[in-house]
N, C-alpha and C positions, 0 to 999 in steps of 0.2 A: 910132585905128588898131586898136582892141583887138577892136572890133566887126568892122570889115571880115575881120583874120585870123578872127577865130570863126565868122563867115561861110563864110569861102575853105578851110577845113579841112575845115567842114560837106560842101560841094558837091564838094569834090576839087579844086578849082581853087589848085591850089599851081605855077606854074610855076616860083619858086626853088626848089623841091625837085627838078622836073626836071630844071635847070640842072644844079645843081651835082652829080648822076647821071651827066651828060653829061658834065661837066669834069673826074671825082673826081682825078684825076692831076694837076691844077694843085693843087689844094689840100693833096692827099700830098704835094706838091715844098714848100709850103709850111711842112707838117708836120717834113720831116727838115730843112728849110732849119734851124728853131727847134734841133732836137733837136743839128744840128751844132754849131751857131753856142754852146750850153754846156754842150755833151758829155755828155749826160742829156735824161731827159724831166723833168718837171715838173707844176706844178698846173695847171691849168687850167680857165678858164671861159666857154663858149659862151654867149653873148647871143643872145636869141629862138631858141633852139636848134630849136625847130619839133618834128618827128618825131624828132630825135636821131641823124641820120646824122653830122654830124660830128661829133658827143661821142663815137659807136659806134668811129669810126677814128678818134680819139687813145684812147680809153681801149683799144683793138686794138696801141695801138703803145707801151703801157706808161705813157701817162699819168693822172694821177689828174684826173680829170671833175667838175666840174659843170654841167649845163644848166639855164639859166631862163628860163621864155618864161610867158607868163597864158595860154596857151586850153588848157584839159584836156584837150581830146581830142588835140591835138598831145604833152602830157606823157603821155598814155594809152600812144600809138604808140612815144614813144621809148624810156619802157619797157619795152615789151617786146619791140622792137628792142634795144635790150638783151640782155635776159634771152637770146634767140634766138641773139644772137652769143657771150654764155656772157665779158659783159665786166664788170665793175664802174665803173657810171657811175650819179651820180647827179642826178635831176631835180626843179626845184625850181620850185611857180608861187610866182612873184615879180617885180615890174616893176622891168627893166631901169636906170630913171630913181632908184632907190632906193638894188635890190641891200643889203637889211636882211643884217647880218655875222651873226645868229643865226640867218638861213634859208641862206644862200646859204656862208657860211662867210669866208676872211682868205686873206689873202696868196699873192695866186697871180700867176703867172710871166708866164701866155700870156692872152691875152685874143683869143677869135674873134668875131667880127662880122661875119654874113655876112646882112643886108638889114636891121639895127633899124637902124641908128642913122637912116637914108637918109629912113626912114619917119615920123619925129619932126619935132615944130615945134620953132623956135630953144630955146622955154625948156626942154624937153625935152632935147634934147641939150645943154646946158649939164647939165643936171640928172645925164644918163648919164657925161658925162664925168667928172663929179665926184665917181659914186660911183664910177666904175672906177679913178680913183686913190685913192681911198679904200681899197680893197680889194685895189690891188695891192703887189709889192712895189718896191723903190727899182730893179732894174734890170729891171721889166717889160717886154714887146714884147706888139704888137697887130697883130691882121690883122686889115683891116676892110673890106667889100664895101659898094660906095656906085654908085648908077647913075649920071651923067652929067648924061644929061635924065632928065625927069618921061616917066611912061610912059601918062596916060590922067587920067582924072578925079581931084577932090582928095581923095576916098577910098584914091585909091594913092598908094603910095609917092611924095615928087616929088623924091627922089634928092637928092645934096648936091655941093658942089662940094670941091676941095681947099682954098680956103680958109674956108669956112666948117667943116670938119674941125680944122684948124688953131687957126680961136678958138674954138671948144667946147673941144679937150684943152689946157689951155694946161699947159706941162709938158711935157709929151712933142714929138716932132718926127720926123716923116714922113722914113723913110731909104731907103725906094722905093716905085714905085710899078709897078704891074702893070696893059697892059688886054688882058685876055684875048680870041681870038679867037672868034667869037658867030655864026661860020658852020658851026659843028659839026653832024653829022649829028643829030637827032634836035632841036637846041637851039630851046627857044620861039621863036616872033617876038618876043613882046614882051619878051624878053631882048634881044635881037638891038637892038632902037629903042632901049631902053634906055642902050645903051653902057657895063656896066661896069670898075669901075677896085677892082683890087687896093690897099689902102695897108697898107704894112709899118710900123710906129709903135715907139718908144722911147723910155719913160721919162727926161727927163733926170736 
């Protein structure tokens, strides 16, 4: 998948980045949902963070950041997406499936996922899941964006289902689920075919 993103950066062709433009206010409700639910912000680490729009608004809403994604020219942008919003967040090329605790850092709260994991084969995501409890702490939560169906050839994404989420994190357990409305004015199509699903996760 590594190559396709380094591709789709190249050419501009990010429509998850347009989405979630389109939707930022699901993902803000998300945001203060976290923040209420233990009366504080916290650590946090955005998976395949891309350009660093959602690292930008949580480290915007007082949380301490990190983003890790491999294509450089996406950790270029968030950078200085950053820098622009006058935030402190920081970005790290590192594979999600790893998450090395001397690049990426320990013990964080909140875990965002908003199109990696979708995009992985089985051993892969076994592999993600196990670094992210590695790295989390004992009453971590996770927001994770997974499409439904497969959206096109098997160079994309081909989405995942709830139970295959399920036995990748074993440990944790799916305390809601979100599917956002994909008839938004401006929102891809191939968002739209997509179908996706919000899941809300919890360390047990």
């Amino acid at each position: 998948m590594t190559t396709f993103y380094d591709l789709a950066y190249a050419i501009g062709f990010t429509p998850w980045e347009t989405s979630a433009e389109v939707d930022r206010d699901r993902l803000d409700g998300f945001f203060r949902a976290e923040e209420e639910a233990r009366g504080r912000t916290g650590t946090a680490l955005d998976l395949g963070c891309g350009t660093g729009a959602h690292s930008v608004a949580l480290a915007a809403r007082g949380w301490r950041v990190t983003g890790v994604d491999l294509v450089d020219r996406a950790l270029g942008k968030a950078r200085r997406r950053a820098a622009e919003a006058g935030v402190a967040a920081t970005f790290v090329k590192a594979d999600a499936t790893t998450l090395p605790a001397d690049l990426v850092g320990d013990g964080f709260d909140f875990f965002l996922d908003v199109g990696c994991f979708h995009g992985l084969d089985e051993k892969q995501r076994t592999a993600m899941a196990r670094a992210v409890s590695e790295r989390a702490t004992a009453d971590a939560t996770m927001v994770l964006l997974a499409f439904a169906n497969p959206i096109g050839p098997r160079f994309m994404p081909a989405g995942a289902t709830r139970r295959q989420i399920e036995t990748a994190f074993r440990g944790w357990t799916i305390v809601d689920e979100t599917r956002p409305p994909t008839d938004l004015p401006g929102m891809p199509r191939i968002a739209r075919k997509a179908a996706p699903v919000f899941y809300r996760m919890r360390r047990d």
